[in-house]
GUTIKOL-639660 format. One record per residue (C-alpha): residue in three letters; x, y, z. Coordinates in pm, 1 decimal, m for minus. Layout:
N
+------+----------+----------+----------+
! vovo !       c1 !       c2 !       c3 !
+------+----------+----------+----------+
!  ala !        X !        Y !        Z !
...
+------+----------+----------+----------+
//
This chain:
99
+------+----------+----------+----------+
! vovo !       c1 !       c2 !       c3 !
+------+----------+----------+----------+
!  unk !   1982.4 !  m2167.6 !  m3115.9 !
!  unk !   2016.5 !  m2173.4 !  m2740.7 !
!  unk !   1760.2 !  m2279.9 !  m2496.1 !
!  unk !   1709.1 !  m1992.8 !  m2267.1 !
!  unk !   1418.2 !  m2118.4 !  m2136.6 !
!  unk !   1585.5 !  m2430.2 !  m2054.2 !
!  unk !   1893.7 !  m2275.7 !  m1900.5 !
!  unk !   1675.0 !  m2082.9 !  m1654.8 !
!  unk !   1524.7 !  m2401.3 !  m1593.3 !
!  unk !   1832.1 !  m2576.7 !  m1507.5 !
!  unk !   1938.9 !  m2279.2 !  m1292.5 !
!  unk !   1689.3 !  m2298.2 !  m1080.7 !
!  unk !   1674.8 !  m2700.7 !  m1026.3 !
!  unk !   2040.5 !  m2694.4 !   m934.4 !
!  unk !   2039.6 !  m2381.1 !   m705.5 !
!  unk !   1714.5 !  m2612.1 !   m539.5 !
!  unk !   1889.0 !  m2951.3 !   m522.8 !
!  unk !   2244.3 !  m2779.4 !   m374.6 !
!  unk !   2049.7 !  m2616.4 !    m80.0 !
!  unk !   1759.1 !  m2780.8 !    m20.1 !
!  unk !   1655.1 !  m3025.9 !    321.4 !
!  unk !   1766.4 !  m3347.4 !    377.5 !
!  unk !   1390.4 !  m3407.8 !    418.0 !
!  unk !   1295.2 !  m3236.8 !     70.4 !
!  unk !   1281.9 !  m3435.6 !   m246.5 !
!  unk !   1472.5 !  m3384.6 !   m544.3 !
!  unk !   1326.2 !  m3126.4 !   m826.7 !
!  unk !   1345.9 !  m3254.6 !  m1152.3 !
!  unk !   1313.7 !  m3037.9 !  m1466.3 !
!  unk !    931.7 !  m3197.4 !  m1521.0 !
!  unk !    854.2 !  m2983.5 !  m1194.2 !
!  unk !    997.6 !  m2622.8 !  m1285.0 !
!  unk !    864.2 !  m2384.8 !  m1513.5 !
!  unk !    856.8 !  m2097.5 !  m1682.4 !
!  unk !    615.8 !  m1793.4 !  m1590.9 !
!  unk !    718.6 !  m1511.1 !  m1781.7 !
!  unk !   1023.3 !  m1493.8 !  m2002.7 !
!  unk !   1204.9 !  m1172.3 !  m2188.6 !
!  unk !   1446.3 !  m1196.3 !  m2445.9 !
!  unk !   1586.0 !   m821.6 !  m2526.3 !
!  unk !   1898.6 !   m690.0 !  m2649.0 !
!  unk !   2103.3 !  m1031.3 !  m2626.1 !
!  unk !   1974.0 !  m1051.6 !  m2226.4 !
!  unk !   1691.1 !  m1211.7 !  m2097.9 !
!  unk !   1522.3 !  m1320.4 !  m1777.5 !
!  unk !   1252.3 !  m1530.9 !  m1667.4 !
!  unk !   1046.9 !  m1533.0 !  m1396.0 !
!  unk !   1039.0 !  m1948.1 !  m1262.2 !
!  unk !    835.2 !  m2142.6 !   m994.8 !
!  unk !    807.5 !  m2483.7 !   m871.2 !
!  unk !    578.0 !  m2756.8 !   m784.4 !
!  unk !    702.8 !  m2654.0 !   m422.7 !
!  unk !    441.9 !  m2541.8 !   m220.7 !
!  unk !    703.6 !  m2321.3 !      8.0 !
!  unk !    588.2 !  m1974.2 !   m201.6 !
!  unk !    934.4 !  m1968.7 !   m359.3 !
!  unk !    958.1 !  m1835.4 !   m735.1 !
!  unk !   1272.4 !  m1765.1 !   m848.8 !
!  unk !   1422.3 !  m1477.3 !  m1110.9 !
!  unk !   1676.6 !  m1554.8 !  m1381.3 !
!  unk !   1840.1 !  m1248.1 !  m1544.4 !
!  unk !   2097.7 !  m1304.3 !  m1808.6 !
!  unk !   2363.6 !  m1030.2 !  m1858.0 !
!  unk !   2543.2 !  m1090.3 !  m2228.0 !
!  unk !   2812.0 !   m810.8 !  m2174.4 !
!  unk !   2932.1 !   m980.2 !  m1858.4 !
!  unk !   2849.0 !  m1289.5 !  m1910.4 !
!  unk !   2692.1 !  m1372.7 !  m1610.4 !
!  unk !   2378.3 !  m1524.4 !  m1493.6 !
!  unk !   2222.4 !  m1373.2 !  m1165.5 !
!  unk !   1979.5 !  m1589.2 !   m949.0 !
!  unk !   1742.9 !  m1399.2 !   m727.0 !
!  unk !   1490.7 !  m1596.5 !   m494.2 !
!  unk !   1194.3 !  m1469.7 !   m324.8 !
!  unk !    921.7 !  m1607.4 !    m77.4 !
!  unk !    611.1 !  m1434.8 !    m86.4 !
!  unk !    526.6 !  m1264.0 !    247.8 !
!  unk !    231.0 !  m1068.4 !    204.7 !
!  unk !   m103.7 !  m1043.1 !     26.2 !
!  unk !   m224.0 !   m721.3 !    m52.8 !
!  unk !   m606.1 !   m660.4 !   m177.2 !
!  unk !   m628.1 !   m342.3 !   m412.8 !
!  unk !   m967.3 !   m270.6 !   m478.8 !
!  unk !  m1063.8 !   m107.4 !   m814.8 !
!  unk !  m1374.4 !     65.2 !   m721.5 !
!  unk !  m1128.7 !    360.6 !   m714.5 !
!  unk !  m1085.4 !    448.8 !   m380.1 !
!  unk !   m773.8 !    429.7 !   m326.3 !
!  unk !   m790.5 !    457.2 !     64.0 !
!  unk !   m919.7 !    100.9 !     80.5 !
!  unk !   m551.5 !   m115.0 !    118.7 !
!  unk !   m671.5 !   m481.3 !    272.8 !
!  unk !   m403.0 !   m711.8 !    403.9 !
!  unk !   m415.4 !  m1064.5 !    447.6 !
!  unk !   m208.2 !  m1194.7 !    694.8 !
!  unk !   m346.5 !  m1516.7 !    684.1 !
!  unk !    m24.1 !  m1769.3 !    689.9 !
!  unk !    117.8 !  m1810.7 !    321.3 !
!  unk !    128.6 !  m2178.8 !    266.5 !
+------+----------+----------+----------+
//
């Protein structure tokens, strides 16, 4: 059986290594991992992050019929407080710097 997990994995490490900064180490796979992971209907993606502290995570979707791998990557940009005390007017945001 195939190692999904793995292959996201390995996605992500390369994608990292091709474009990352002269100045920036290496990842290895010992420093990616899984968050979340979905296998349905033959396709499956996982939600991956780093030991990176740049807030990057990184989504790997699998699409069977095409056979095709997509690689999305996102950098957190906001932090929004909900509060549950259920007022719904109260919408807090930090916009302290993300580190």
């Amino acid at each position: 059986m195939h190692d999904h997990q793995l292959t996201a994995r390995i996605r992500v490490m390369n994608f990292f290594n091709d474009f990352r900064l002269e100045n920036v180490p290496e990842l290895t796979l010992d420093s990616i991992y899984i968050v979340w992971f979905c296998y349905t209907l033959k396709n499956w993606k996982a939600l991956v992050n780093t030991v990176m502290p740049d807030g990057t995570y990184y989504e790997v979707t699998y699409n069977a019929e095409a056979d095709e791998t997509y690689l999305d990557v996102y950098t957190k940009a906001y932090n929004f407080v909900i509060s549950d005390n259920g007022n719904d007017d109260q919408l807090t945001l930090d916009l302290t710097e993300v580190e």
